[in-house]
Each structure stands twice: as C-alpha cells, then as structure tokens.
DODO-428192 format. One record per residue (C-alpha): residue in one letter; y, z, x. Coordinates in steps of 0.1 Angstrom, whole numbers, padded with zeros to 4 digits, always signed. Each point is the difference from the previous one (the first is absolute). Layout:
// residues N
aYZX ...
This chain:
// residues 642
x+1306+0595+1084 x-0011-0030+0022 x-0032-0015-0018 x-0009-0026+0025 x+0000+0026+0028 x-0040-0002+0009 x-0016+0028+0013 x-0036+0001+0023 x-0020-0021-0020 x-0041+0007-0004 x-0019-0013+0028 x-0001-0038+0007 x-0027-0023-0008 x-0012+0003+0035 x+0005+0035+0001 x-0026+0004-0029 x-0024-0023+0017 x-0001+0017+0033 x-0009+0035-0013 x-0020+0024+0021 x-0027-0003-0025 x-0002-0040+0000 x+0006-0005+0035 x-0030+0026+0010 x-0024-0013-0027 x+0002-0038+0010 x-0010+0016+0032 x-0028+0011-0012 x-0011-0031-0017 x+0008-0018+0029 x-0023+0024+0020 x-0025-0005-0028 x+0000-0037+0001 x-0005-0004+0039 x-0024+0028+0000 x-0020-0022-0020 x+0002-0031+0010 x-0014+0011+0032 x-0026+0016-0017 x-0010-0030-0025 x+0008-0026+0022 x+0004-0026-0028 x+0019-0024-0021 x-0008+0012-0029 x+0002+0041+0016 x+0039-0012+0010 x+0005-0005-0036 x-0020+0027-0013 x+0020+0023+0024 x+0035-0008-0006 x-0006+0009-0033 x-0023+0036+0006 x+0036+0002+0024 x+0023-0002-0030 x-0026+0024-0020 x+0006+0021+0031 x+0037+0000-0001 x+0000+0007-0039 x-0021+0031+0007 x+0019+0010+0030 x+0035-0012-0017 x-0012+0027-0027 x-0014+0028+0022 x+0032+0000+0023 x+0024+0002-0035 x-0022+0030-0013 x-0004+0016+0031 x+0041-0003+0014 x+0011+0003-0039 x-0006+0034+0005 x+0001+0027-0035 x+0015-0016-0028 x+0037+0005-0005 x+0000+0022-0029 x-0022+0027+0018 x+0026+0011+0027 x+0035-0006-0016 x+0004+0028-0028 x+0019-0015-0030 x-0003-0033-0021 x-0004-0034+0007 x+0033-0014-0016 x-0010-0040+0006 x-0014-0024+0027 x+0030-0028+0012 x-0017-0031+0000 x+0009-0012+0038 x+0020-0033-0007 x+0023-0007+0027 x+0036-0011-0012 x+0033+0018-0010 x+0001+0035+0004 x+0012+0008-0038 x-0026-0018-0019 x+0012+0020-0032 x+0032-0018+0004 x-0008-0035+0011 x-0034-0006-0014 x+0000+0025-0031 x-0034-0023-0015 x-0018+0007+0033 x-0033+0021+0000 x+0019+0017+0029 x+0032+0011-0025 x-0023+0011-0026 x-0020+0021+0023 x+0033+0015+0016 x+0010+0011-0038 x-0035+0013-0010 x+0003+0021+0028 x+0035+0012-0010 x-0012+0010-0035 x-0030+0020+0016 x+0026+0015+0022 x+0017+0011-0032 x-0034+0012-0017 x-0022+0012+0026 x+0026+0019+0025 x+0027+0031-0008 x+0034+0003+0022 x+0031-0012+0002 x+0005-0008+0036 x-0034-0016+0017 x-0002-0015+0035 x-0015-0035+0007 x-0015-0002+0031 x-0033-0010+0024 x-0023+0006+0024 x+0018-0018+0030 x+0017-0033+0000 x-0002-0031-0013 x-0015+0012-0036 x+0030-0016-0020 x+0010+0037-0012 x+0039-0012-0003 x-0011-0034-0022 x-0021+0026-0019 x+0028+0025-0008 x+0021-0029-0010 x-0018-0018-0021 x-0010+0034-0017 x+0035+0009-0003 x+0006-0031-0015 x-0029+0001-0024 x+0008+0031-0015 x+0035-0014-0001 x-0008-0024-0021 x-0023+0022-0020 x+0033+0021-0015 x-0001+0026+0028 x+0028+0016+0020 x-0009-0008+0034 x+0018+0009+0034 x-0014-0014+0031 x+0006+0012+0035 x-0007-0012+0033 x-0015+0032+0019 x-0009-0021+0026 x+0024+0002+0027 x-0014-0031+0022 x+0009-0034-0002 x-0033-0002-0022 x+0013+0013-0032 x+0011-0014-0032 x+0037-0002+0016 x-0011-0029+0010 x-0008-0022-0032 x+0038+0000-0007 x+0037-0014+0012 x+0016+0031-0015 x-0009+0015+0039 x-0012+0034+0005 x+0029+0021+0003 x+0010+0021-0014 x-0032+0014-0011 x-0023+0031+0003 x+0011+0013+0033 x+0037-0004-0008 x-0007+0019-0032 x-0021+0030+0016 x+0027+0003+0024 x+0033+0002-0023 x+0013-0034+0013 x-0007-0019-0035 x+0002+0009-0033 x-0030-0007-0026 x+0022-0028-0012 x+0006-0013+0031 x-0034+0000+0015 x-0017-0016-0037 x-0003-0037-0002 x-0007-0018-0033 x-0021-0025+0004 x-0005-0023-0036 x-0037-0008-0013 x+0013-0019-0033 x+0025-0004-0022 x-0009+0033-0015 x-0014+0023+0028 x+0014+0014+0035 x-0017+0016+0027 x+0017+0025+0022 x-0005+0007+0033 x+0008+0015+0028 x-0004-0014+0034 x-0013+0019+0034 x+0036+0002+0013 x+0022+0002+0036 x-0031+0005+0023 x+0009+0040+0013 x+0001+0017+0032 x-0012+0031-0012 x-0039-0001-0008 x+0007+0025-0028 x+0023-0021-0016 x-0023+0007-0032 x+0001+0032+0005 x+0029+0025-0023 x+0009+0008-0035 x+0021-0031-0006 x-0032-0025-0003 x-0017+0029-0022 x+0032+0002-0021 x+0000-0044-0006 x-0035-0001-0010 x+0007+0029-0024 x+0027-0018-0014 x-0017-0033-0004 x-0027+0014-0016 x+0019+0015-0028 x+0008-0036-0011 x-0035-0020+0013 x-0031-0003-0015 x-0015-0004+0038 x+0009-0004+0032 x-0021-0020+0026 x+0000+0005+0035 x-0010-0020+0029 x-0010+0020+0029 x-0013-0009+0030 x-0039+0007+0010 x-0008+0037+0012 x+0011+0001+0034 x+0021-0034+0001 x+0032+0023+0004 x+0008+0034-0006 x+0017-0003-0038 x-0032+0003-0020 x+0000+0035-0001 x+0034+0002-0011 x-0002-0025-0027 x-0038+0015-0013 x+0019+0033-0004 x+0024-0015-0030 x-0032-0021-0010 x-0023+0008-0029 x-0029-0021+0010 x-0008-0029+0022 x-0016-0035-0011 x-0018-0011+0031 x-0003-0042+0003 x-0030-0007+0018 x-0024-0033+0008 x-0038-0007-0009 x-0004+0001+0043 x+0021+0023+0009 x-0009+0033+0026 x-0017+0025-0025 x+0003+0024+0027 x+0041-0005-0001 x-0001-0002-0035 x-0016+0032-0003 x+0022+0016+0029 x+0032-0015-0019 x-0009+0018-0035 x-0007+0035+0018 x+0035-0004+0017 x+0016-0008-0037 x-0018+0030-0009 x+0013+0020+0026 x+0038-0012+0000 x-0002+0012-0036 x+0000-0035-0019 x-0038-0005-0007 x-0013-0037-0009 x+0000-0003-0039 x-0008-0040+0000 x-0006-0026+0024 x+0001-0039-0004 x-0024-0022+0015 x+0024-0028+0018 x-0012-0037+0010 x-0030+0005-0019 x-0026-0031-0001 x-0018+0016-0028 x+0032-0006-0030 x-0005-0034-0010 x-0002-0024-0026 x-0037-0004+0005 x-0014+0029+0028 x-0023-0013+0021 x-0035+0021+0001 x-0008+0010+0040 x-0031-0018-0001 x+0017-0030-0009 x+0022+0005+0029 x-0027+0006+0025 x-0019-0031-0014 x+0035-0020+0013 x-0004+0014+0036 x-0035-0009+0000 x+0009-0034-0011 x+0028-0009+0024 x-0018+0016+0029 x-0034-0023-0008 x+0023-0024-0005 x+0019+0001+0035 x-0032+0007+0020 x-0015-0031-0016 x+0028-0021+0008 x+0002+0015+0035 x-0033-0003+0004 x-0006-0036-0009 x+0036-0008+0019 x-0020+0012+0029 x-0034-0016-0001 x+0019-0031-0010 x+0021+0003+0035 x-0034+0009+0018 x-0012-0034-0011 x+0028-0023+0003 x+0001+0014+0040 x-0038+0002+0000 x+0001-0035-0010 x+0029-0011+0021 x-0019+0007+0031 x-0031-0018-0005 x+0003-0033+0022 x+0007-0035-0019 x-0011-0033+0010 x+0019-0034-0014 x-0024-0017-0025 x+0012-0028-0016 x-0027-0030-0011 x+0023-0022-0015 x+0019-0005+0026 x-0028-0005+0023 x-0010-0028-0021 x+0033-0015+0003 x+0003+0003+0040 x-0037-0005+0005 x-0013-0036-0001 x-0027-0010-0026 x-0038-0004+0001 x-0008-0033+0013 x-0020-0018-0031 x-0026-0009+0027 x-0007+0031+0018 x-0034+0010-0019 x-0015-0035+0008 x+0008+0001+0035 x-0013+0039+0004 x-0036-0018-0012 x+0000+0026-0024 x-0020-0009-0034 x+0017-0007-0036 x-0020+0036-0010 x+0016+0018+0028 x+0035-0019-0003 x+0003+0011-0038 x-0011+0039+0009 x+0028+0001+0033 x+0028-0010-0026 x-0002+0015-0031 x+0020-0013-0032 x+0029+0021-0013 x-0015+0024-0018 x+0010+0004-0042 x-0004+0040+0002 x+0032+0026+0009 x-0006+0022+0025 x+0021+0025+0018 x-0014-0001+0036 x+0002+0022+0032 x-0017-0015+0030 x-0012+0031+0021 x-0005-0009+0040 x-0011+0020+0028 x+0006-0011+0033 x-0005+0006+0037 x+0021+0017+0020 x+0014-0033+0014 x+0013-0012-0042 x-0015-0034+0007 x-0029-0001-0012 x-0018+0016-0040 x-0023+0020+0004 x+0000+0014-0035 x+0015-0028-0033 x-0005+0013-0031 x+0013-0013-0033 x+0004+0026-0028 x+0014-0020-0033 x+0013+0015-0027 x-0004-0018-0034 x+0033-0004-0017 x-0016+0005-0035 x-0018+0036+0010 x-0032-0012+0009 x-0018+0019+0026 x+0010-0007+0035 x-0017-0021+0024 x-0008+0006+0037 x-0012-0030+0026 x-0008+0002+0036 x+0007-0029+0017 x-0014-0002+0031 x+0017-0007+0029 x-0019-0029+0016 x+0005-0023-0033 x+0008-0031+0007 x+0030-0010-0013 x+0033-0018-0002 x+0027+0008+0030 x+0030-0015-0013 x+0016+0004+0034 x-0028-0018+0023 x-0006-0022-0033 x-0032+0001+0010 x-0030+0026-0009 x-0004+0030+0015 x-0013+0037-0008 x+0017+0021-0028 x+0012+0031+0023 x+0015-0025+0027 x+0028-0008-0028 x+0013+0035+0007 x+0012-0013+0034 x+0028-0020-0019 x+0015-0032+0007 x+0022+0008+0027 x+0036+0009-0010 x-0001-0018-0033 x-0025+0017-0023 x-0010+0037+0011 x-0036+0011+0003 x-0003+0014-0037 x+0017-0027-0018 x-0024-0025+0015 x-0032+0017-0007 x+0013+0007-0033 x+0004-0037-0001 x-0036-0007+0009 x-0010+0026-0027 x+0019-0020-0027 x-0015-0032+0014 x-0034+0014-0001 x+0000+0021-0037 x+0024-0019-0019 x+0018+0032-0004 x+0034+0008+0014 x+0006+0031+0019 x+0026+0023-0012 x-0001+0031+0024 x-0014+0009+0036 x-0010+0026+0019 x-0012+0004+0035 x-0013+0026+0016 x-0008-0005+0040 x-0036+0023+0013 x+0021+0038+0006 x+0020-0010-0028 x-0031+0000-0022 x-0017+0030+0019 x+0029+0025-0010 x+0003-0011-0035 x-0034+0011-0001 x+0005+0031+0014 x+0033+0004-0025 x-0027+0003-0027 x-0024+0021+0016 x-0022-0023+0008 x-0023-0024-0019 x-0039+0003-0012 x-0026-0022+0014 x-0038+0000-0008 x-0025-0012+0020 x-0038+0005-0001 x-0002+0008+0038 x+0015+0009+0032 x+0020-0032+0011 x+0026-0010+0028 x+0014-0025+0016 x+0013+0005+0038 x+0023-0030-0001 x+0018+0011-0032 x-0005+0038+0009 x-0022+0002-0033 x-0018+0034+0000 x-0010+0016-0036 x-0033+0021-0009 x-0023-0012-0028 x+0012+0009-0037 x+0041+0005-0015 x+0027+0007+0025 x+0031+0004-0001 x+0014-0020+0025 x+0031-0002+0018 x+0028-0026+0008 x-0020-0007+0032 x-0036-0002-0016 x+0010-0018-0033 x+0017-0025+0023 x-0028-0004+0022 x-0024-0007-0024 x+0019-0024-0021 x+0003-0016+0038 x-0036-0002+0016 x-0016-0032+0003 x-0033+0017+0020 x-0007+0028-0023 x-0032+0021+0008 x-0020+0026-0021 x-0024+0026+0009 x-0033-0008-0017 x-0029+0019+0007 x+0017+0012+0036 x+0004-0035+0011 x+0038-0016-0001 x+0000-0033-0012 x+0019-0028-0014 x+0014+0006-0033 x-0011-0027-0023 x+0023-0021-0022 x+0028+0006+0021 x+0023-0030+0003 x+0039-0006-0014 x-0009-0001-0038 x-0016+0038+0009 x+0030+0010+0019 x+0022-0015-0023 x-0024+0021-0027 x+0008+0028+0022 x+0041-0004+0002 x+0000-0004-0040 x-0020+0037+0001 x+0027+0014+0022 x+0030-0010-0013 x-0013+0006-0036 x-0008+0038+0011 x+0032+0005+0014 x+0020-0013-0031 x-0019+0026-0019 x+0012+0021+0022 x+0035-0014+0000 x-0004-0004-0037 x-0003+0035-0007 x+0033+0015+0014 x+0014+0021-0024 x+0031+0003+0002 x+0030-0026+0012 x+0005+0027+0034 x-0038-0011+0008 x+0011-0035-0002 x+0029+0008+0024 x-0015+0021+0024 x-0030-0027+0002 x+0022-0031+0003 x+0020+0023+0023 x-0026+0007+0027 x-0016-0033+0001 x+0037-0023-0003 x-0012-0013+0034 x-0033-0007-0005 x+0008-0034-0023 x+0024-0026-0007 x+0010-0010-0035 x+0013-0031-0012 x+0039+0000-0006 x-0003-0017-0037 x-0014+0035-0011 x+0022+0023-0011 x+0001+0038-0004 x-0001-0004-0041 x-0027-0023-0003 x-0020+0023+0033 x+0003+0033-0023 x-0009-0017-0027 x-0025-0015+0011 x-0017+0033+0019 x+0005+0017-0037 x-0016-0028-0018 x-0032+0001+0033 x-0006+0038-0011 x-0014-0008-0036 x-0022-0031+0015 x-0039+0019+0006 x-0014-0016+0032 x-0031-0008-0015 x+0015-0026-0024 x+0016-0020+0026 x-0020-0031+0003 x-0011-0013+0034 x-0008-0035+0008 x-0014-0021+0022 x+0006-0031+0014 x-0033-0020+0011 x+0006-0011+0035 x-0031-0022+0025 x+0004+0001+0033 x+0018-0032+0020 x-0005-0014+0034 x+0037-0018+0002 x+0003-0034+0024 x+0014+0024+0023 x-0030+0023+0002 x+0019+0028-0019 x-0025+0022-0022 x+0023+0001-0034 x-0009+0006-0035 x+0003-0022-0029 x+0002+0003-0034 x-0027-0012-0021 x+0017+0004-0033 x+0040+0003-0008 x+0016+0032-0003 x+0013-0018-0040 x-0037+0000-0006 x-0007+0035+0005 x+0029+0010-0018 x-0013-0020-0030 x-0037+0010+0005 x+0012+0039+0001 x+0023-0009-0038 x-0027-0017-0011 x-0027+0025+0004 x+0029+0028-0011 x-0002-0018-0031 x-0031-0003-0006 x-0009+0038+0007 x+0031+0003-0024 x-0018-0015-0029 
C-alpha cells in the first residue's frame, strides 16, 4: 500500500471562506451598512452602521445556516451515528501516518461502534453522490478495525477510477471483475497490504475494467464472498453512490447492511433518496459517518461564537473600506481646490527693506508711526488670514484674521478694514491695506504681500490664507443653506442689491453677500426709507465677522467626513488656499473647528480715525497698535479670571 498517495483533500482555506452562507450574509451587511448611511447621514451613523452591518450579517450568517441546514442528520438516515471525521486536510490514511491525530482516534472510535452498534458480515460503504470521501472512509475503517484484532477484507466495489484501487501501486487488476467472471482466482485477485509489524489488511481491488455491464452479475462472485466470509470477521465494501453505475444492486444483494458517509451540508433530499434506494436494493443503512466534520475538535467552537467572527470581519472590512473611501474622497476633494504660492520669507529676502525714514517723511505723528508698525508680538498664534475679493483679485474687500492660540485659549477674530493705512513693502511707501492684494509685480504675489502688511501691522505672522473672490463667497453660502441675518426693519441697498424684510432671515449667498457689501444701507422706518445709521467700514466689517461666523457654524456642524467632502467638493472653485497647507493639518484642523462654539470666539477691534493723506486719499488710521489690543483683551481676560 502507497501511504503518501493523497486523496481529495477537505475544502481549501478559500473554499471555506467563500461559502454560500458567508458570501450572501456579507451582502447583507453590506446592504445594511449603505442602507444606513444614507439614512443617518453621519460620522458617527457610518460607524454605528458598519457595526449594526456586521450584527446583520451574524443574524443572517445564522438564519441562512438554520434555514439551508435543513432536518438534522439523525432524523432521515435510519441507523447510528458511528463518529464525526474531524475535516483535517492531509494524507488519506491518517490511522497510519498520524495514529496520535484526533482524526485517527475518531476513525477507530468509529470502528469499535461499527463492531458494537451494527450486525453483518458483509456491509457496504458508500454516499450520497461524489466527493464525500466514502473510499478514505472505508479504508481507514478497514484499517481501524484492523488494528483492533479484527479479520478484515476490503474490496473496491467501485468500478471507476474513484475507488480505493487507487491508493495503491499493487494496480487494480486482477480484482473483483476478474473474480466474478472466472478469470482470477480468490488468491489471485487478494492483495496484502501490511498495517504493522503484526497486522495485514487484505484487499481486493475493482479489477480489468469489463465489457459486459453485468460483469457482477453470476454465481462465481456469490460463491468468493461466501468463501471469504467463512474465514473474516467483516468484509467492507466500497460502492459507488446510487445511480453512479449499475453495480450497486449487484453488490447490495451479497450485502448485509450499508454504512452511509455523509457531510454536515450535504443534500438531505439525496441523502434521504440514497437510504430508500439501499433499502430497496436490499442492503438497508445500519450506520453512517459524519465526514469533514467542523464540529470534532480539540476545542468545538459554539455557533454563536462563529457568527460573532463574521460579524467582526464584516464590521471590520466595511470600516476599512469605508474610511479607505472617505479618505480618497478627501485627498481628491482636496487636490482640486486651487493653490496660490505663499512664501514670506522669501519675500523678505527679494523685497527691499523699509526705509528708516519713511514715517518722517509721510508727516505721520510718533502715535500713529508706533500703531502702523507693531512690535513682534511674545504670544503663539496659529493664523488664517480670510480675504474676499472682487471679481478682478486686486483689490480686499473682505481681511479677516482668525488666530488660534497655541496654548488653547479661545480664538480671536479681527476685521481689518480695508482702507487702513499701512506699510506697502513694494511702493515702500504707504498705501491702503486691500491694495497689497495687487502684489508686487512678478516678485511677491498678491497674498504673500498683504500677508506681509498684516505681519507689519499686528506683530503676528501669518501662517495660512484663504481667498474667496464675490461668487466664490456667494455659493459657499448657498453650500450651507444659507446664513441668518436679523435686522429690526426692512432694509436694502440698490448698489449692493441689498433687499431683506424686518426681523431673522435666512439669507442666501447673494443676500449675505450684499449686506456684508453695502456702503448706502437704507431701512424702512415708519414707511419712510432712510439712511441706516452707524453704517461705515467698522459696521461692515461688524457685519463680515457675523457672516462668516454663521456660516462656520454651519460648516462646523457637518457630521460626517462625506459632508466635509461633498462641501469642499462643490465649492473647490469658489477659493484659493495657500500651498504651505496641507491635507493633514486641513482635516485636522476642520475636526478640531467642530468642538470650538461660535459664541466663545472673541472678536476684536481695531480703533481706526479717519485720515486726509497729502494726496487727498480718505484712509483710516490706527489710533492704537494692534500689540495693545492684544494686551488690553489678556489683561482684562485676566482680570475677569480672578
């Protein structure tokens, strides 16, 4: 006997994996999980659903086993379990090679209950249909009892290339044809095939394959079996399933019984089919063996634990997939939102200085010298300098800086208003804040130098831009569905195409940006229009701060990283980043913006008077500089905090 000859080993890894039952219940969670994301629309819902997906695929991992498992085994084969095979791929006489194995011990088990639990000499071993591992079975049986102290013969009943003629070089004739028809003798058709030192098995091999389909058929096969049984304790038969070939009936008629090998998922309806037919042909099933079972092991594993697993893995991938996804939304989100160059340190080094003498010939006074160029400033900021611009990008209509204390203290918002007069490093002479957005030609671009007259005016260095020009800012607005805006009557504004009614609207792209816009605002007071009062840059810059604090409580509140991507998505035209920003610090950054309340963001204000330059320019200076305000704001934070 060959020992190394393998035969069809239990399903493959993969093959377990991809089971009808996983396959269609990941399905289902996966069905679950997008069925509710749409439906929650969140972060934290995208989370929350992979993992009522995996529940999902658990339950329907469970209902799909119970419902396709059918009856249980032991209600439609008549006869006794004789043992479950623990499916362990590997050689195909365990009982030989691996006598220790869980798989040898259940093979012999199952030979002693053979022994105890069955009556006849001469018992079949066969199957449903193909594929059940009914040859292994019979030999390892045979080989069990073998080596139990019983007098076993084995035959090969199964005349296709299938059989057990096939586990050895001793070939497979002659055998049981050329013994039912004359050709061979008993002696001449046995092989002897040695199990140890002290214990042979013989057996007889399917033989020359015949012409004749009766080949079975006649008095000389009745006449072997006869005589082998008056020396053997039992003979074991391989046959071929009910309707493979034609020699069941043949072999059930010299048979006493049939043990039928069978597997936890196979066809109940062939099972039950195959025992009626052994019934029929006269050899009715007396035992059957449970072959690649998952339940013999060391330590079973409960269902539920098993259904907990596929829960697991499927939560598992969908979370994966999921965030693999969102993050790829972002990255190309991110990758098509327009970049300007902003580098200041390499402005200063291209750029030339500030003449020591240009405040004394602008006739400006010490006061108003000290508040134009601020001292460095001993506080850490993040900053983001936030401008909106006309259509044409040269001029700000719109600078906002939002600064970010490095030690968590709340943030800090300052208008600035555009006609400041400031700094120009590229004139080097004075000139208005939002004219710095015009650049110095092709040496400094528009953003670095305003950025530059920022730093020269606060002290503070500017980290981050963005700028948004008028439609730009309009369609953001919309993106959020709109922002609120109170007022205590009917007002508008035909230059800026202002138009709201008295009380809370909420106003869209076009209205938000035409009232942050309108220089001539007029209410409706007691049906007369007239000019608004108090309206001048610090109320419009007032106004800008309202709007773009609204709509970052809006922005704020996206729930979920898809809201992020869909928003950033539909607006990636509308404004221009900085290219020192990247997507890391971006997301974190729009995380970190979601816990910050609105209403704890401090707003300052920069005192300004109004300036008749030599030129006849109406400007605005500052009165006080912007280090003072800082310090006035600490120092009254300090003293509320004590």
């Amino acid at each position: 006997m060959n020992a190394n000859h393998k035969t069809a080993a239990p399903p493959s890894l993969l093959g377990r994996v991809l089971t009808i039952a996983n396959i269609g219940s990941v399905i289902v969670g996966i069905v679950v999980f997008l069925v509710l994301v749409r439906a929650w629309n969140s972060h934290v819902g995208g989370l929350l659903a992979a993992l009522v997906a995996g529940f999902a695929t658990a339950v329907a991992w469970v209902l799909w086993n119970r419902l396709s498992a059918g009856p249980p085994l032991a209600k439609i084969i008549p006869g006794t379990l004789l043992g479950t095979i623990p499916s362990t791929p590997g050689l195909p006489t365990p009982t030989l090679t691996q006598p220790a194995s869980p798989t040898a011990e259940a093979y012999r088990a199952a030979s002693r209950r053979l022994e105890s639990a069955t009556t006849g000499q001469v018992v079949l071993v066969s199957s449903a249909g193909p594929g059940q591992g009914a040859s292994t079975v019979a030999l390892n049986l045979a080989i069990g009892a073998t080596q139990e102290g019983r007098r076993v013969l084995l035959v090969d009943g199964d005349l296709s290339t299938q059989g057990l003629s096939r586990f050895g070089h001793t070939g497979a004739a002659p055998g049981l044809t050329d013994l039912a028809e004359g050709t061979a003798t008993l002696v001449e058709a046995s092989r002897l095939w040695l199990i140890d030192s002290a214990n042979r098995l013989p057996f007889v091999p399917a033989g020359s394959r015949p012409d004749n389909p009766t080949a079975l058929q006649g008095t000389r096969l009745a006449d072997a079996v006869d005589q082998i049984t008056e020396h053997a304790d039992l003979m074991l038969i391989n046959a071929a399933p009910p309707g493979w070939d034609g020699d069941q009936q043949t072999l059930a008629t010299h048979a006493d019984g049939t043990i039928l090998v069978v597997t936890e998922r196979g066809d109940r309806t062939a099972i039950a089919e195959a025992c009626r037919r052994f019934e029929e042909m006269g050899a009715p099933v007396v035992g059957y063996v449970v072959n690649h079972s998952s339940h013999h092991r060391a330590a079973p594993e409960h269902w539920l634990r098993r259904a907990l697993k596929r829960a697991f893995a499927t939560a598992s991938i969908i979370i994966v997939a999921y965030t693999a996804w969102t993050g790829y939304q972002l990255w190309h989100s991110w990758n098509s939102v327009e970049r300007d160059q902003f580098d200041v340190e390499t402005a200063l080094g291209v750029l030339p200085p500030i003449p020591p003498d240009l405040f004394e010939t602008a006739d400006l006074s010490p006061e108003t010298a000290s508040a134009i160029t601020a001292v460095p400033s001993d506080r850490e900021f993040t900053t983001f300098m936030i401008v909106g611009s006309d259509l044409g990008g040269e001029r700000a209509d719109v600078i906002i800086l939002a600064l970010f204390p490095t030690n968590g203290d709340p943030p800090l918002m300052v208008s600035l208003p555009r006609d400041l007069y400031v700094v120009n490093r590229c004139t080097q002479g004075f000139d208005r804040l939002n004219a710095n957005l015009g650049g110095c030609g092709d040496t400094v671009n528009g953003p670095t130098l305003l950025a530059l007259a920022v730093e020269d005016f606060t002290g503070i260095p500017v980290d981050h831009f963005a700028l948004f020009d008028f439609d730009g800012f309009q369609r953001i607005i919309d993106q959020v569905s709109g922002v609120e805006i109170c007022v205590d009557h009917d007002v508008r504004d035909r230059k800026s195409g202002l138009d709201l009614p008295a009380g809370c609207t909420n106003a869209s792209g076009e209205q938000a940006l035409a009232w942050v816009r309108s220089r001539h605002t007029l209410e409706l007071v007691n049906g007369r229009w007239r000019v608004m009062p108090g309206v001048n840059d610090l109320a419009r810059n007032e106004r800008q701060q309202d709007v773009i604090l609204a709509m970052f409580d809006k922005i704020r509140a996206f729930k979920s990283s898809n809201d992020l991507t869909r928003t950033v998505r539909s607006v990636t035209d509308a404004f221009t980043l900085d290219n020192q920003l990247g997507v890391t610090e971006a997301i974190r950054l729009a995380w970190d913006l979601r816990n910050i309340d609105p209403a704890t963001i401090v707003r300052l204000q920069v005192p300004v008077a109004d300036y008749l330059t030599a030129q006849g320019a109406a400007v605005l200076i500052p009165t006080a500089s912007f280090d003072s305000v800082i310090a006035e704001y600490y120092g009254i934070a300090a003293e509320e905090a004590s």
